[in-house]
N, C-alpha and C positions, 0 to 999 in steps of 0.2 A: 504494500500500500504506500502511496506518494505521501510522505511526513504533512505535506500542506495540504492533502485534499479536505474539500468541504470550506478549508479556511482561507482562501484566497483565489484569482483566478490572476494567469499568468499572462505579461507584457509583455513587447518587446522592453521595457525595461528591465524586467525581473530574472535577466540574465546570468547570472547565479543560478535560481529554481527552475529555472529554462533545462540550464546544465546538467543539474541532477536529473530532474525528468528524462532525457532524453538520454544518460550514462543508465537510466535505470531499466528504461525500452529500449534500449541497442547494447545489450552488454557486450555483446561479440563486437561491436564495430570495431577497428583498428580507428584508433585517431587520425591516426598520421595520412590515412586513405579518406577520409569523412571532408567532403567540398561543404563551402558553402552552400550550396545549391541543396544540397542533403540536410542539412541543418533547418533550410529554411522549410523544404516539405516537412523533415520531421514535426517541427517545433509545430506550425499549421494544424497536422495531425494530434497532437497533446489535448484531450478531453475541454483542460482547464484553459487553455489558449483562449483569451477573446480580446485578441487589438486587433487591428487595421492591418492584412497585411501590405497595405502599398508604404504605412508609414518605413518599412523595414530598408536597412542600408547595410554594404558591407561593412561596416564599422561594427554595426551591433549584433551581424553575425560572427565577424572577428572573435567581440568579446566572449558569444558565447559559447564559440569553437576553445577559446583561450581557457574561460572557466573550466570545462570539460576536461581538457587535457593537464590543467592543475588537480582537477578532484582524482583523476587516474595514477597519478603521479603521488599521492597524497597517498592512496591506496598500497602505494608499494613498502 
């Protein structure tokens, strides 16, 4: 179960919970293979997702790729 379900719904600002979300639905992904492009279907995809996607830029997909690959790292 998602630590934040029920208790919030995800932004593109929330790039951090973005992160977890999407480490928790793609456990197999390799990082280092994971485009933004993929990031941005997935995140889309997340139950709890409700912003705009045209607001979305590769900047905040950046961060979210970035988050991601600290919490794997973190993990080791």
């Amino acid at each position: 179960m998602c630590p934040y379900e029920n208790k919030m719904t995800l932004t593109w600002e929330t790039s951090y919970a973005i992160a977890l979300e999407l480490k928790r639905l793609h456990p197999d992904a390799n990082i280092a293979e994971v485009t933004l492009g993929q990031i941005y279907d997935w995140t889309l995809q997340i139950q709890e997702f409700e912003d705009d996607p045209a607001l979305c830029n590769d900047d905040i997909l950046s961060s979210i790729h970035q988050e991601w690959f600290e919490e794997l790292m973190n993990d080791r």
